[in-house]
ZAZA-547302 format. One line per field, with one value per residue: residue in one letter; x negated, y negated, z negated of N, C-alpha, C in turn. Coordinates in steps of 0.001 Angstrom, whole numbers, plus 500000, padded with zeros to 6 digits. Layout:
N
residuo = (A:...);
n.u = (X:...);
n.v = (Y:...);
n.w = (Z:...);
ca.u = (X:...);
ca.v = (Y:...);
ca.w = (Z:...);
c.u = (X:...);
c.v = (Y:...);
c.w = (Z:...);
END
This chain:
177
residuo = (X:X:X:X:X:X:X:X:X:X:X:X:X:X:X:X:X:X:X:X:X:X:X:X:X:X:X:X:X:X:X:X:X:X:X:X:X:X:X:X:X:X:X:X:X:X:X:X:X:X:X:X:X:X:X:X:X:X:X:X:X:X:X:X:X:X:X:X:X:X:X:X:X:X:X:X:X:X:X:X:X:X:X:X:X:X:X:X:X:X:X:X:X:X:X:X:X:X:X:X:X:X:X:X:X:X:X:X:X:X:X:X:X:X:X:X:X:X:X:X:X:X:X:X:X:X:X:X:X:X:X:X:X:X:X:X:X:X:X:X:X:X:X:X:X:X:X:X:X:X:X:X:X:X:X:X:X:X:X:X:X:X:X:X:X:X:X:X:X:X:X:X:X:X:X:X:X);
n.u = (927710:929067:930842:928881:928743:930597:930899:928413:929419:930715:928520:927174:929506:929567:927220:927132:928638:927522:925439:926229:927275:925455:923457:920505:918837:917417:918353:921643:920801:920389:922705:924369:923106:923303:926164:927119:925377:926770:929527:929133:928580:930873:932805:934515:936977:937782:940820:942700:943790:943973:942592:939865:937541:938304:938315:935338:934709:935920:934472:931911:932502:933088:930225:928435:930226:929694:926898:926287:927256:925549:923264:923809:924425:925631:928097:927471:929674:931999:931847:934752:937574:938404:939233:938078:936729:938574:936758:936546:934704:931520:927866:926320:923584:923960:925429:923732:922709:925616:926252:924336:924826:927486:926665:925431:927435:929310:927961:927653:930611:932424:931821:934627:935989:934721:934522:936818:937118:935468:936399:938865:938665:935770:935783:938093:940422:943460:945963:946937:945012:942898:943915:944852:941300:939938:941704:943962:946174:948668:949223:947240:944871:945913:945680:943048:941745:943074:941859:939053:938823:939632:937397:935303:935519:935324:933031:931178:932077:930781:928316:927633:927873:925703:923580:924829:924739:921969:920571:921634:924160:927248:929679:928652:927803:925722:923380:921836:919230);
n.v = (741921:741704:743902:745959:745389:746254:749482:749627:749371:751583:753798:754626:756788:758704:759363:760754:762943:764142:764771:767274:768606:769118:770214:769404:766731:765428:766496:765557:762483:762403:763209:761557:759524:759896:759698:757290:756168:756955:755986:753089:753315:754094:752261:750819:752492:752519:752152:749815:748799:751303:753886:753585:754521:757426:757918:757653:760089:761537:761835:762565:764959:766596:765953:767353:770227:770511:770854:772972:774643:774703:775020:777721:778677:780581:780718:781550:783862:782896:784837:786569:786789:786640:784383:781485:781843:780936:778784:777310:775881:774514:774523:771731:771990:773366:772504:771207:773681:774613:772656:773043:775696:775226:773495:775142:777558:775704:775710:777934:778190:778347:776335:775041:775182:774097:771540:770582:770778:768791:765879:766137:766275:764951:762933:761820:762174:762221:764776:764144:762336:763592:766161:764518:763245:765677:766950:768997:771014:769819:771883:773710:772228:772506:775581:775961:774821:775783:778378:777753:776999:779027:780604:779368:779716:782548:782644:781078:782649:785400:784342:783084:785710:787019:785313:785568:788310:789030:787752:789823:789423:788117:786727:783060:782719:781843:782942:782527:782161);
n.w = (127539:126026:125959:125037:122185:121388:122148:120257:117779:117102:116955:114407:113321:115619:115663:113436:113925:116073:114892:113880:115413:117405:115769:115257:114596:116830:119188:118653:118753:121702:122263:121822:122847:125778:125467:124900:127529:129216:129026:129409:132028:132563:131709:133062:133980:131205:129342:128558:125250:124352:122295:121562:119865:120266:123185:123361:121674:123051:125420:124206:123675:125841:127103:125739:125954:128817:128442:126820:128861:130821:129936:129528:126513:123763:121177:118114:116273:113050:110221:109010:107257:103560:100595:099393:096094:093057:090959:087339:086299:087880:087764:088152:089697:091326:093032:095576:096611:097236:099549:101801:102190:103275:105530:106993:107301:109082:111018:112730:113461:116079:119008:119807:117190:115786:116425:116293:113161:112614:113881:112744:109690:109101:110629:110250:112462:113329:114184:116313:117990:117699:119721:121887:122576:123102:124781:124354:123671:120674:119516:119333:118562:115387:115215:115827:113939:111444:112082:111767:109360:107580:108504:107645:104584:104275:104842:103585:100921:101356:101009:099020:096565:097475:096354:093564:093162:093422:091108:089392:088193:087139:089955:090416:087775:084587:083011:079942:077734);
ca.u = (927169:930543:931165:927593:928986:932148:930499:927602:930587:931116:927601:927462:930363:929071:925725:927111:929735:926914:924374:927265:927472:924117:922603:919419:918745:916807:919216:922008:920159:920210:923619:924866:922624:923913:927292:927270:924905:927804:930459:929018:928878:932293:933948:935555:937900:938683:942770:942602:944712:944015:941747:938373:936924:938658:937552:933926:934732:936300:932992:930501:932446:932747:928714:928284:930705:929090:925652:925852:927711:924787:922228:924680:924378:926828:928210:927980:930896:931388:932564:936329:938092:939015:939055:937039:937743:938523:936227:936898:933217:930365:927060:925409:922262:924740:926262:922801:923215:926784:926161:923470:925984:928549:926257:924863:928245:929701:926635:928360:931772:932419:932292:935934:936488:933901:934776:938601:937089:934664:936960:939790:937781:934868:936379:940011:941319:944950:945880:947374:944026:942204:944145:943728:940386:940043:942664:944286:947690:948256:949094:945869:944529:946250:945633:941865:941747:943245:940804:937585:938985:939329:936156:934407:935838:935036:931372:931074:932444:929963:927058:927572:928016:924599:922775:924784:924364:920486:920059:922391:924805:929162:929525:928251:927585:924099:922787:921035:918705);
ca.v = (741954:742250:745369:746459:745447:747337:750181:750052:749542:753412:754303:755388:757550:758796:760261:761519:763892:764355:765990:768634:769579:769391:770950:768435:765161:765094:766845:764963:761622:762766:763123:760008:757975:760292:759302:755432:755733:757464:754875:752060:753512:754438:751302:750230:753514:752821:751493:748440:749032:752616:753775:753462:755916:758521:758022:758109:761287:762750:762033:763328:766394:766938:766257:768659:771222:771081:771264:774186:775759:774485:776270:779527:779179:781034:780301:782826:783152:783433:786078:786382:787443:786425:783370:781424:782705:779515:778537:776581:774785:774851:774102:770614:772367:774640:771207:771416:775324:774668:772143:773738:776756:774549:773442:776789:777633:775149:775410:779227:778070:778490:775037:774768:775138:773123:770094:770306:770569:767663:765068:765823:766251:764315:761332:761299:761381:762972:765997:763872:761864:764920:766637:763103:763509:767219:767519:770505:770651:769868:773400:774297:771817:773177:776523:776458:773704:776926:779573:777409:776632:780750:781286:778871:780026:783085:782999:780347:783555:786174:783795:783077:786862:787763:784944:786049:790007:789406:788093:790632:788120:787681:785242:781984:782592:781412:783396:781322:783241);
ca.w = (126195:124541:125978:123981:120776:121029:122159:119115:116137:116824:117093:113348:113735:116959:115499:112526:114909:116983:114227:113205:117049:117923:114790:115022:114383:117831:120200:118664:119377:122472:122927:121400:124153:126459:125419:125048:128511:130549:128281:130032:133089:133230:131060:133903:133408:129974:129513:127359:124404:123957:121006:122379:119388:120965:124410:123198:121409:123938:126403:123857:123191:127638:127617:124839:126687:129850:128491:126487:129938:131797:129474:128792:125310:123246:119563:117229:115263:111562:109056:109177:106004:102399:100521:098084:094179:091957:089306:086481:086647:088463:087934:088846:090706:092488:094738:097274:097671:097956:100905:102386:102722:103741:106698:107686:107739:110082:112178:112849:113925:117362:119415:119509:115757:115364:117103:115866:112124:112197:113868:111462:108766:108734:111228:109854:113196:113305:115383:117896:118403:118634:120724:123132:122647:123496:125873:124073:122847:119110:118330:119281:117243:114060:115023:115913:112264:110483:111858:111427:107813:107116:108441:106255:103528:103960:105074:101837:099762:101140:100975:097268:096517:097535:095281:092007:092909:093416:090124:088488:087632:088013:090840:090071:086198:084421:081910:078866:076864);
c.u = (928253:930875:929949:927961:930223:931969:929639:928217:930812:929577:926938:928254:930155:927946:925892:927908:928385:925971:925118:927156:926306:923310:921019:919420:918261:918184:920671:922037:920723:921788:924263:923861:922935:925386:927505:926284:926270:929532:930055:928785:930574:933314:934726:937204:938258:940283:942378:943875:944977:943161:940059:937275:936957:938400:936375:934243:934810:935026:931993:930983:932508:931258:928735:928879:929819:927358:925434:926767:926575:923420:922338:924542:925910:926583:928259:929078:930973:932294:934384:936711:938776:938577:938550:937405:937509:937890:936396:935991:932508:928926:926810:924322:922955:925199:925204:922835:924313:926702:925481:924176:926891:927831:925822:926522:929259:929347:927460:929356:931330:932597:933439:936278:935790:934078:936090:937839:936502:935157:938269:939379:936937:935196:937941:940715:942811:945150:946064:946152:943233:942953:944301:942635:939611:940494:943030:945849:947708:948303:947939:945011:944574:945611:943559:941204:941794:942019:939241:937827:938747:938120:935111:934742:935362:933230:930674:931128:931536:928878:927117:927529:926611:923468:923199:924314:922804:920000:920845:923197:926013:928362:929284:927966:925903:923662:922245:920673:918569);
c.v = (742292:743783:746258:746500:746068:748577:750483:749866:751256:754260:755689:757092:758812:760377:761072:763057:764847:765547:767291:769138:770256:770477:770168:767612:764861:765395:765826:762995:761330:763023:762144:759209:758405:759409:758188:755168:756073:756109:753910:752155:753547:753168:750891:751155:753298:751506:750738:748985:750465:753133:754548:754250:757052:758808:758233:759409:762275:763313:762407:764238:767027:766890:767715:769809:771618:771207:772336:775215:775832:775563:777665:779869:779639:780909:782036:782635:783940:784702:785495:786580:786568:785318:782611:781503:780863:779776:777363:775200:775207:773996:772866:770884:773229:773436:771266:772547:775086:773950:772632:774902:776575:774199:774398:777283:777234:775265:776873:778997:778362:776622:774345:774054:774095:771766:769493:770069:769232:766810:764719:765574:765008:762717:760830:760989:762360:764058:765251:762993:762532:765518:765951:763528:764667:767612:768970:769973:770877:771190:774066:773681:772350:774649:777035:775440:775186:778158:779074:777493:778315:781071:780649:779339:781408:783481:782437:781398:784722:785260:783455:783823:787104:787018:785503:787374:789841:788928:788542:790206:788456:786226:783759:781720:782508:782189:782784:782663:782282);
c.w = (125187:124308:124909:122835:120436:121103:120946:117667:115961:116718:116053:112944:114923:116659:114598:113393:115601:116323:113886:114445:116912:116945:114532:115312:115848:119151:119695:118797:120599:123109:122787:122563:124995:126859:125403:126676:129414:129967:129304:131459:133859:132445:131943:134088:132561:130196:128670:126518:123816:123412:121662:121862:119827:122114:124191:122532:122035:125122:125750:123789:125221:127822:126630:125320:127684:129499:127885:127666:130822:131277:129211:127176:124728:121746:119184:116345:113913:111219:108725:107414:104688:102233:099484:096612:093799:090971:088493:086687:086862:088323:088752:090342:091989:094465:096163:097532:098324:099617:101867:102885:103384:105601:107677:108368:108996:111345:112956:113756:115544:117916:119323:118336:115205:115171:116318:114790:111892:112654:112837:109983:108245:109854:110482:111361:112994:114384:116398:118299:118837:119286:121980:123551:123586:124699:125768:123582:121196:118583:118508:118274:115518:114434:115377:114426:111217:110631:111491:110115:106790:107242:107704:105064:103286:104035:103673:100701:100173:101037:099380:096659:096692:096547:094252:091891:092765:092008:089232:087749:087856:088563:089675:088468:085794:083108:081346:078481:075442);
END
């Protein structure tokens, strides 16, 4: 029973990781019970004293590997290029496009980039946790951190480009009448 409650403190954590992979609330579900079912199968493997977030990370991102090898799915990957223009201020109403872009975007990355961005990112773990995790070496870490980061940036900068051009606008500017 103890082991249950040490396991469901990360659960949170777990699902949120899980919906950025997965892309739906259902399939990521789905891998989070995955992942705390094969956890308690295998606790007898884990090292006492060694960061037990990271071991579950590391086993949802190995299910998640081998299941999109098992189905042959392939990532599409995003728009390479330039980087987002600075604006002074931005619109209020703009923050749910912006996110909404922001997620579309991510959704793009390649698995890899993916994985590296949303544990550093959105877990705070450190390169050297993710690259634990992962089982990559940190410079991969940094260096697949840097190309997901370019390619958001730039998919973020053509996807904002096509709302201001369609209503005959400079980027992100509001016309008042």
């Amino acid at each position: 029973m103890d082991d249950v409650r040490r396991l469901a403190q990360f659960i949170p954590r777990l699902r949120r990781y899980a919906r950025v992979l997965a892309g739906d609330a259902a399939s990521a579900d789905d891998l989070v019970q995955d992942t705390l079912e094969r956890a308690l199968e295998k606790l007898h493997l884990y090292r006492a004293g060694t960061d037990l977030r990271a071991w579950l990370f590391t086993m949802m991102h190995n299910l998640r590997v081998d299941k999109l090898r098992a189905t042959g799915a392939v990532e599409v990957l995003g728009v390479l290029g330039a980087q987002m223009p600075e604006r002074e201020q931005r619109a209020p109403q703009d923050d749910a496009l912006l996110m909404r872009d922001l997620d579309r975007a991510v959704a793009r990355l390649p698995e890899e980039q993916r994985a590296v961005l949303l544990l550093v990112t959105l877990e705070g773990m450190s390169y050297g946790e993710v690259a634990g995790a992962l089982a990559i070496p940190v410079g991969t870490v940094m260096s697949r951190l840097c190309r997901a980061r370019t390619k958001l940036r730039a998919a973020l900068l053509v996807q904002a480009k096509p709302r201001s051009a369609e209503a005959g606008l400079p980027d992100r500017q509001v016309r008042r009448s």
